[in-house]
C-alpha positions in Angstrom: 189.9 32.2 48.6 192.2 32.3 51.4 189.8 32.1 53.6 188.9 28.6 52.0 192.4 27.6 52.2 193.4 28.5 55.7 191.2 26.5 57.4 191.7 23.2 55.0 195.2 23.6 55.8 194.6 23.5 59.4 192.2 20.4 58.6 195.4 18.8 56.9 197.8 19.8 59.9 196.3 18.1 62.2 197.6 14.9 63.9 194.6 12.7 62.7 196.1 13.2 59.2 199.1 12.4 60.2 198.2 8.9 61.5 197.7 7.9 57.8 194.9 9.4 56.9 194.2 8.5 53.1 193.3 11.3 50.2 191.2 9.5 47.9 187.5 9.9 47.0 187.2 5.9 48.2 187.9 7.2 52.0 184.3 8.0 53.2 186.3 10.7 55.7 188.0 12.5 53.1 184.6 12.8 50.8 182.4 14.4 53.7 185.1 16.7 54.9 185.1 18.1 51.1 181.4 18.2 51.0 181.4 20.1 54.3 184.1 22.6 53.0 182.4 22.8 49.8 179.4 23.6 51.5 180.7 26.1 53.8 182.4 27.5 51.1 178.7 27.7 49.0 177.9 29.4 52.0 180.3 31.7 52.2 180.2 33.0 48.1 176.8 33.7 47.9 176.8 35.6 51.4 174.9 33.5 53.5 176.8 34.8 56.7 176.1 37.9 55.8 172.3 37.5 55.2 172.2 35.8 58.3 174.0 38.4 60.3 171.3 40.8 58.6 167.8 38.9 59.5 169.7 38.7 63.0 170.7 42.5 63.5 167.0 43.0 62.3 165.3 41.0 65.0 167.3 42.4 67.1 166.7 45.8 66.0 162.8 44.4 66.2 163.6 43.2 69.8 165.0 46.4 71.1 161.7 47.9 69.6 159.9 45.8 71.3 161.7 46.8 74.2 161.5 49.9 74.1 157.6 50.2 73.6 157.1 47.5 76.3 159.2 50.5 78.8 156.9 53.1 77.8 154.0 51.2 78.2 155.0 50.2 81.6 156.1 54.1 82.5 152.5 55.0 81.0 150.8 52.0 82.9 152.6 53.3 86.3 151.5 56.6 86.1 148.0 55.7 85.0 148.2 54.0 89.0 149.8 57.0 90.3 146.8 58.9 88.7 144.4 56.4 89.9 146.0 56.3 93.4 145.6 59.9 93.5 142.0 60.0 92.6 141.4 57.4 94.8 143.0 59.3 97.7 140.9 62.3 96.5 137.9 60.4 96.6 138.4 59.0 100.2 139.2 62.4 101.4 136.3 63.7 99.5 133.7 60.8 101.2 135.3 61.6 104.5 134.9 65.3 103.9 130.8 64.5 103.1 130.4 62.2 106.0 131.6 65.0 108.1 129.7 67.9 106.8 126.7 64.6 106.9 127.2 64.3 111.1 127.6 67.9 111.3 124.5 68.6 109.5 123.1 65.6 112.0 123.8 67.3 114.8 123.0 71.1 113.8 118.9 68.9 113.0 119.0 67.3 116.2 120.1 70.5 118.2 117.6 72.6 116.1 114.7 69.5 116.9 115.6 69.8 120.8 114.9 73.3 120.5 111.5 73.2 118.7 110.4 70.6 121.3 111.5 72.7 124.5 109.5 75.3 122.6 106.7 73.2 122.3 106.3 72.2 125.8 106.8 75.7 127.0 103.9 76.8 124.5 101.9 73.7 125.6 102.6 74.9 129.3 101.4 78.4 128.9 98.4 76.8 127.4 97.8 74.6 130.2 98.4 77.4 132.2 95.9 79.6 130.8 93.4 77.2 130.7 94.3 76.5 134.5 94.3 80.1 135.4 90.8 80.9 132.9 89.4 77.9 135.5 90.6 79.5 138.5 89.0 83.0 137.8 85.4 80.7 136.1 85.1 79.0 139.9 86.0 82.3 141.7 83.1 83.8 139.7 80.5 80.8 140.1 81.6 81.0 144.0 81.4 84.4 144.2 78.2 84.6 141.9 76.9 81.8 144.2 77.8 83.7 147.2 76.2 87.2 146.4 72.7 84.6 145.3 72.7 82.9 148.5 73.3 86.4 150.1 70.5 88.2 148.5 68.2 85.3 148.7 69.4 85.5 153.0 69.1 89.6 153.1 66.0 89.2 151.4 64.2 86.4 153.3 65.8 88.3 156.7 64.0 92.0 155.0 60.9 89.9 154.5 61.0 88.6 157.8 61.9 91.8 159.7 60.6 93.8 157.5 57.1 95.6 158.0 54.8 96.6 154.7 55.2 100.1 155.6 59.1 100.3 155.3 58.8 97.7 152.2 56.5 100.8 150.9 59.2 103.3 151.6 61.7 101.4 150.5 60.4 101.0 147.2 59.1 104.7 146.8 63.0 105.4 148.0 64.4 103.2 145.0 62.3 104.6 142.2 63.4 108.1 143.2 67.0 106.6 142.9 66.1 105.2 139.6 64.5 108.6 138.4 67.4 110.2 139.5 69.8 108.3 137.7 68.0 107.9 134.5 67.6 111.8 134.0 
């Protein structure tokens, strides 16, 4: 009740009173200053303050909650990135990693396809040269086959020529004794 008093005496102290001010439930002034302290008064018996300071210490309490979640949400939301920058600089390194090993691999095929061609044309040449060489040693025999025809046919038209019928006979008798000779 003190409390009540205390600050309607202060009301009364001041210098606006003073002046002349009327207490009478006909002065408009006087009636809504009671109704205001009656009101905070009402107020102040059945707790209202009190309530009030309670909802507010609650939503506060709700606030720092809030707060609080909202921080670990942001810590879990920035590792989350530090994870996915991680991955992400694993996953470059990794591509890097395959497109080496790719132009490595590129260049071990085209190496190894140089080779097989050189070997190629070196079995292609040895084939050419073989067939070169087999035509070489075909016209040497055709010349040389030629050769010994147009000799035999010259020896034999020169024996026919020079040659009388009674050496042709001995020369024949003289070859079938080879022949016998050689057979047995």
């Amino acid at each position: 009740m003190i409390r009540l008093l205390a600050p309607l005496a202060a009301l009364i102290a001041t210098p606006a009173m003073a002046a002349g001010w009327e207490i009478s439930l006909r002065n408009t002034d006087f009636v809504v200053l009671l109704s205001f302290l009656l009101f905070v008064g009402v107020l102040v018996y059945f707790k209202v303050p009190g309530l009030l300071a309670g909802l507010l210490d609650k939503r506060a309490e709700t606030i720092r909650a809030e707060l609080e979640e909202a921080r670990k949400l942001r810590e879990e939301a920035q590792e989350l990135r530090a994870s996915f920058e991680r991955k992400k600089a694993e996953v470059k390194e990794q591509a890097e990693r395959i497109v080496a090993k790719a132009k490595a691999d590129a260049e071990v095929a085209a190496q190894q396809a140089r080779v097989d061609l050189e070997a190629s044309i070196a079995r292609r040449l040895r084939g050419a040269e073989d067939q070169i060489a087999s035509a070489e040693s075909s016209a040497v025999r055709e010349v040389r086959d030629t050769a010994i025809n147009v000799a035999v046919a010259a020896a034999g038209a020169l024996i026919a020529k020079n040659l009388s019928a009674e050496d042709a006979g001995k020369l024949i008798e003289s070859s079938i004794e080879t022949v016998e000779t050689r057979l047995h």
